[in-house]
Every structure is written in structure tokens, then in C-alpha cells.
KOLDREN-758852 format. One line per 2 residues: number of its first residue (from 1); for each residue y, x, z of N, C-alpha, C, O, CB. Coordinates in steps of 0.02 Angstrom, whole numbers, always signed. Glycine has a CB too. Example, Ala and Ser with C-alpha at 12.3 -4.5 7.8 and 13.67 -1.06 7.14 Angstrom:
<gutis>
1) -284:+660:+390:-225:+615:+390:-165:+660:+390:-166:+712:+423:-224:+565:+452  -112:+642:+354:-53:+684:+357:+2:+645:+394:+57:+670:+402:-30:+704:+286;
</gutis>
This chain:
<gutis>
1) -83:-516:+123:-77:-472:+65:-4:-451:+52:+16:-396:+34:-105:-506:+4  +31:-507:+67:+136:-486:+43:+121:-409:+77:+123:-362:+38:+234:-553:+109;
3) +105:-394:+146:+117:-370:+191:+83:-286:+178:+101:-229:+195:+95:-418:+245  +42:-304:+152:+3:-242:+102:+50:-203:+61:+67:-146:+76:-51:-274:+43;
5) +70:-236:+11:+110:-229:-48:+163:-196:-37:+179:-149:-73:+127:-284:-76  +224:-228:+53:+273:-203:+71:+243:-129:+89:+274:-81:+66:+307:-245:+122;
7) +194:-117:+122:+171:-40:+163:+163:+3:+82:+194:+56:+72:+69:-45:+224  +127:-22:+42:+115:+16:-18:+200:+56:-46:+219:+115:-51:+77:-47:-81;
9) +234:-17:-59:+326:+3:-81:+353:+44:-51:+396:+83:-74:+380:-45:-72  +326:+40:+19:+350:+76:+75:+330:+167:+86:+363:+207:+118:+318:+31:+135;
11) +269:+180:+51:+236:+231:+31:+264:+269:-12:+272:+330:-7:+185:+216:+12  +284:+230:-65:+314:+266:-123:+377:+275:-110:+400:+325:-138:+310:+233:-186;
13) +418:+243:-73:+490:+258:-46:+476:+334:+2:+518:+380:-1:+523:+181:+9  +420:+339:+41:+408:+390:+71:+400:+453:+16:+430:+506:+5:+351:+375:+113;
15) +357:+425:-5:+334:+484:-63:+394:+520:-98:+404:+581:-95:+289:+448:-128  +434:+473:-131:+487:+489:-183:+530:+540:-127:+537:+600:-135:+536:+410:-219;
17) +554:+504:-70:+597:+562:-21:+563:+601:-3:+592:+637:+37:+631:+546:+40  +489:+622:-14:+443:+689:+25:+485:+742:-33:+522:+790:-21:+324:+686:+19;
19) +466:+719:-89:+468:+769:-151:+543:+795:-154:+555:+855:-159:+445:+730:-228  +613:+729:-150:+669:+744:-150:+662:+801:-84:+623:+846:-99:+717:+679:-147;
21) +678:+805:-45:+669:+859:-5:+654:+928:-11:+684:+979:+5:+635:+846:+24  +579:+911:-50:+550:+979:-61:+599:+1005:-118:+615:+1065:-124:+464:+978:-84;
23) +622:+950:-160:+664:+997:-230:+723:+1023:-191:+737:+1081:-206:+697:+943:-310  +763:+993:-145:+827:+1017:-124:+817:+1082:-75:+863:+1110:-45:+867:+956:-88;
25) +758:+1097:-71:+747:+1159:-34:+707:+1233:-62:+689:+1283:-30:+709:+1132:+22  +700:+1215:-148:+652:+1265:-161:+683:+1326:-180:+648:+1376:-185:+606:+1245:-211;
27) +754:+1329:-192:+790:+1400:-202:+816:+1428:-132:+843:+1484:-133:+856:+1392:-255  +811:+1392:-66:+817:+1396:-4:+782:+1469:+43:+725:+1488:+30:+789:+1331:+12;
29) +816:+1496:+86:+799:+1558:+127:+736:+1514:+161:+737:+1454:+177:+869:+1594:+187  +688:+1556:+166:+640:+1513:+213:+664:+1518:+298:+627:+1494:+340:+554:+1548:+204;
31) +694:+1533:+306:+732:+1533:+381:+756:+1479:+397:+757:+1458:+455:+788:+1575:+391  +781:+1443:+340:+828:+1374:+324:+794:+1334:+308:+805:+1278:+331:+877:+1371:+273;
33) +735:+1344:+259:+698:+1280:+246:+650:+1279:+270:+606:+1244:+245:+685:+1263:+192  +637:+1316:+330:+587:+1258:+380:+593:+1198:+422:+547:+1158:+429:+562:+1286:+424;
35) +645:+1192:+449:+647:+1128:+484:+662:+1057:+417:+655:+996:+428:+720:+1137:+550  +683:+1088:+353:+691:+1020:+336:+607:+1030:+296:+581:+979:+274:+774:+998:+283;
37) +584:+1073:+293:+518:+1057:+247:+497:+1015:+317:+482:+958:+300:+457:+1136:+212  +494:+1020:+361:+464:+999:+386:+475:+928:+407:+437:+900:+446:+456:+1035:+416;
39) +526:+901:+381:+553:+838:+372:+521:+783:+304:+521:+724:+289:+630:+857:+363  +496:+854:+277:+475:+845:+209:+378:+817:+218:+345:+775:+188:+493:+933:+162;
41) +361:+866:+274:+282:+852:+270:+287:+770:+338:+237:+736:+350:+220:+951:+307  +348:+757:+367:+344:+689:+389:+339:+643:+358:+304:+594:+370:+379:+672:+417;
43) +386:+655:+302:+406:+594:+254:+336:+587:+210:+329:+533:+181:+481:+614:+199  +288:+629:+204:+240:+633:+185:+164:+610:+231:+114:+577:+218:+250:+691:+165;
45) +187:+643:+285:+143:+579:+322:+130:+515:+323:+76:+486:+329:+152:+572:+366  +216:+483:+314:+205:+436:+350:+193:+395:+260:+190:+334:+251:+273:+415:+418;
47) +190:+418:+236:+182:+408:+147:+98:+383:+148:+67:+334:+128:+199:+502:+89  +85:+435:+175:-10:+450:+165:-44:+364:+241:-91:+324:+237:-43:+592:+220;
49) +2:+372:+286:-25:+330:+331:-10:+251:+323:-40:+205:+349:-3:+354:+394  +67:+247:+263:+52:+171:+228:+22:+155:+174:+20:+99:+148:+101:+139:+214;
51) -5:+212:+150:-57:+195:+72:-107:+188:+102:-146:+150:+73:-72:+253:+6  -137:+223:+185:-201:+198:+166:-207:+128:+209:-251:+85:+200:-262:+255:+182;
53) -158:+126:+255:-160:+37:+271:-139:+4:+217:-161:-53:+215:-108:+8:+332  -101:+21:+165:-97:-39:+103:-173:-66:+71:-179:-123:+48:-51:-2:+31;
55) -231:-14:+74:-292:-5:+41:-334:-51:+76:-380:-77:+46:-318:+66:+42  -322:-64:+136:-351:-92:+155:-378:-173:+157:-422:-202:+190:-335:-69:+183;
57) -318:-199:+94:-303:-255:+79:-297:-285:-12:-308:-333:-49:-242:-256:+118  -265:-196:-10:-276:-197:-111:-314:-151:-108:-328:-107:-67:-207:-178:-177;
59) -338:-173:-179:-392:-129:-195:-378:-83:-237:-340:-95:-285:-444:-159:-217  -414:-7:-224:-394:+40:-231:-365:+45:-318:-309:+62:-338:-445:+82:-203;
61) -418:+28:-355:-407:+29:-414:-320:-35:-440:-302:-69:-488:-493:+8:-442  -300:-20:-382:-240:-84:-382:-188:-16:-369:-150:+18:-403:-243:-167:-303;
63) -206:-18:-312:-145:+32:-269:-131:+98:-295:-73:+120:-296:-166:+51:-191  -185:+134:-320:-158:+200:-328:-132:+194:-387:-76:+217:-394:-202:+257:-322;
65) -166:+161:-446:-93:+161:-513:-54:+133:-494:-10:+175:-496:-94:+131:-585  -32:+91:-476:+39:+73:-438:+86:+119:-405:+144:+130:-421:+28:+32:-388;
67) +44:+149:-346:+63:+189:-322:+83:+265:-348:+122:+298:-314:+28:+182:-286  +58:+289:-404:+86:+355:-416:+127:+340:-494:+162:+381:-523:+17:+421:-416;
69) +113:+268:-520:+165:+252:-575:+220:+253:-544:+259:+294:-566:+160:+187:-613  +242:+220:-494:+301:+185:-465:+344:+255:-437:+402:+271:-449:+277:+122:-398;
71) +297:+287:-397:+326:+368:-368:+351:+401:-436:+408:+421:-448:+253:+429:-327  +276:+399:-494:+318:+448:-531:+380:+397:-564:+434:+406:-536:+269:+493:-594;
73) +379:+361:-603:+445:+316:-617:+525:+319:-575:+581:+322:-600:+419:+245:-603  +506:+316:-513:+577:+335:-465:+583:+417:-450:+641:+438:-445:+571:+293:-380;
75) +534:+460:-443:+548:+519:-437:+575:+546:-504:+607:+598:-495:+492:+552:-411  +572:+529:-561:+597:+556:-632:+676:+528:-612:+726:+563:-620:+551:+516:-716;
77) +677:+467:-588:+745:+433:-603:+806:+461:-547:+867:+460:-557:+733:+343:-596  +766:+489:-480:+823:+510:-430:+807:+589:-426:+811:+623:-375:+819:+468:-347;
79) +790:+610:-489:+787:+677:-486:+859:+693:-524:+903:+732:-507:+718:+708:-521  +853:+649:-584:+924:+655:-638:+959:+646:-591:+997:+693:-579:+943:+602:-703;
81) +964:+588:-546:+1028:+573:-508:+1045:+629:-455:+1099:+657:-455:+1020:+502:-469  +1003:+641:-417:+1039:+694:-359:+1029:+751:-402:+1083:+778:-415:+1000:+706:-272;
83) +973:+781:-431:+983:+854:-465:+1012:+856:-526:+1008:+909:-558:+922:+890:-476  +1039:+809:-548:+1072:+829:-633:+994:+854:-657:+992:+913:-676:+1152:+912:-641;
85) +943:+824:-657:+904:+843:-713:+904:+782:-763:+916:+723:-751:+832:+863:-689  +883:+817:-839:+907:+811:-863:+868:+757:-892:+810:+776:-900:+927:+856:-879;
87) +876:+684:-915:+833:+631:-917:+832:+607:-998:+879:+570:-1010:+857:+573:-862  +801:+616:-1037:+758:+608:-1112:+773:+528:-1145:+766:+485:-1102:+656:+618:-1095;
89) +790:+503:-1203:+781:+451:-1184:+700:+455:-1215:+692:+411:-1257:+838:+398:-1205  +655:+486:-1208:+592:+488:-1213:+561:+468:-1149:+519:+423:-1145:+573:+547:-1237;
91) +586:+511:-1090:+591:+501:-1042:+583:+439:-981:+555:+431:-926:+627:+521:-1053  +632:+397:-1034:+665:+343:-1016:+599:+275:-1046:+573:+230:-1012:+753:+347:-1057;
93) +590:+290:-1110:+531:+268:-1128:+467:+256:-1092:+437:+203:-1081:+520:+300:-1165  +452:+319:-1075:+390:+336:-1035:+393:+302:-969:+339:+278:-950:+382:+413:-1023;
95) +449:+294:-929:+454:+257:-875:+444:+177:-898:+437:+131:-858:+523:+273:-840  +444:+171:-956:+456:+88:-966:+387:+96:-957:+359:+79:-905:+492:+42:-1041;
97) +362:+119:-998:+296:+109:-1014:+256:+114:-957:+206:+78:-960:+275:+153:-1062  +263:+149:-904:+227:+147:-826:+240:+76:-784:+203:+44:-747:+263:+214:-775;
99) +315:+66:-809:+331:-4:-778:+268:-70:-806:+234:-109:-773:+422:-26:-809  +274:-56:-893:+222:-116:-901:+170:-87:-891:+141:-140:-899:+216:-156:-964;
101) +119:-42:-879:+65:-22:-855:+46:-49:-783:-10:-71:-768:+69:+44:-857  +93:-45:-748:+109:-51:-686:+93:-136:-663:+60:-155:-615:+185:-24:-681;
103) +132:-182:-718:+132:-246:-715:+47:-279:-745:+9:-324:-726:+202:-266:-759  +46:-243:-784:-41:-240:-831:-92:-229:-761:-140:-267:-756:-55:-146:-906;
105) -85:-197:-728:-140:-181:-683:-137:-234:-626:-180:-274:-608:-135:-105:-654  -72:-225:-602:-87:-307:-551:-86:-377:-586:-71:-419:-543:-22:-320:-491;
107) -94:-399:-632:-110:-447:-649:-172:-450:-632:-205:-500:-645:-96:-457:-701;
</gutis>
């Protein structure tokens, strides 16, 4: 099961860099942003091919709130950081609150 859990973490680390990507390319010439989108639908592969070996061990109703709390929680947080967007402390709230959601469900 550890081993589950790492592929799942491992998913959302994918995930979070699919999306960073796609944001650093959306005011981009499409001439230019094809080879990195396409860096973008890897990082997304390989996102989609450790969630569903994580599933195979947690159960779904485990993994996917985990899994898209945790994405969205770090994608809000390294969006402020690399894009200067702009982070709430409402914001900031709402991530807590996914964190204990997050902890609520795997118990």
C-alpha cells in the first residue's frame, strides 16, 4: 500500500506540472507552443498512468479526493509562486480546509 500512495503523490506532482505548463504557454504563438504543450500532454500521461496504478490498491473513493484536493491545493499555491497570481487569504483558507478534508477521508 506505502507504494500506492507514493504513485498517487507521484500523480499529483504530474498533474500540478501538466497544468504549470499549460499556464506558461497560453498567451504563446502556437508555432512555439507545440512542442512544450506537448510536454504538457506527457506530464499528463504519465499523471493518468500513476492514478490508475495507485487505484489499484486504494480505493477509489480514497484516491480521487485526495487526488484532485492535493492537485488543486498545490496548483493554487505554485500558481502565486511562478505566475504572481494573486493568492486570497480566503484562498489560503480554502486550501486548509482541503488539507483537513484530505486528512478526514483517509482516516
Amino acid at each position: 500500500m506505502p507504494a500506492a500512495y507514493l504513485q498517487l503523490g507521484s500523480a499529483v506532482v504530474f498533474n500540478v506540472a501538466s497544468y504549470l505548463v499549460y499556464r506558461s504557454i497560453a498567451d504563446a504563438v502556437p508555432r512555439i507552443w507545440w512542442p512544450v504543450f506537448a510536454v504538457g500532454l506527457t506530464l499528463g500521461a504519465a499523471n493518468t498512468f500513476l492514478f490508475a496504478r495507485s487505484i489499484k490498491a486504494i480505493p477509489l473513493s480514497i484516491a480521487y479526493p485526495v487526488f484532485t484536493g492535493a492537485s488543486f491545493a498545490v496548483i493554487t499555491l505554485a500558481a502565486a509562486f511562478a505566475f504572481h497570481e494573486r493568492l486570497l487569504p480566503a484562498h489560503l483558507l480554502g486550501i486548509g480546509l482541503v488539507v483537513a478534508g484530505i486528512v478526514l477521508v483517509t482516516r
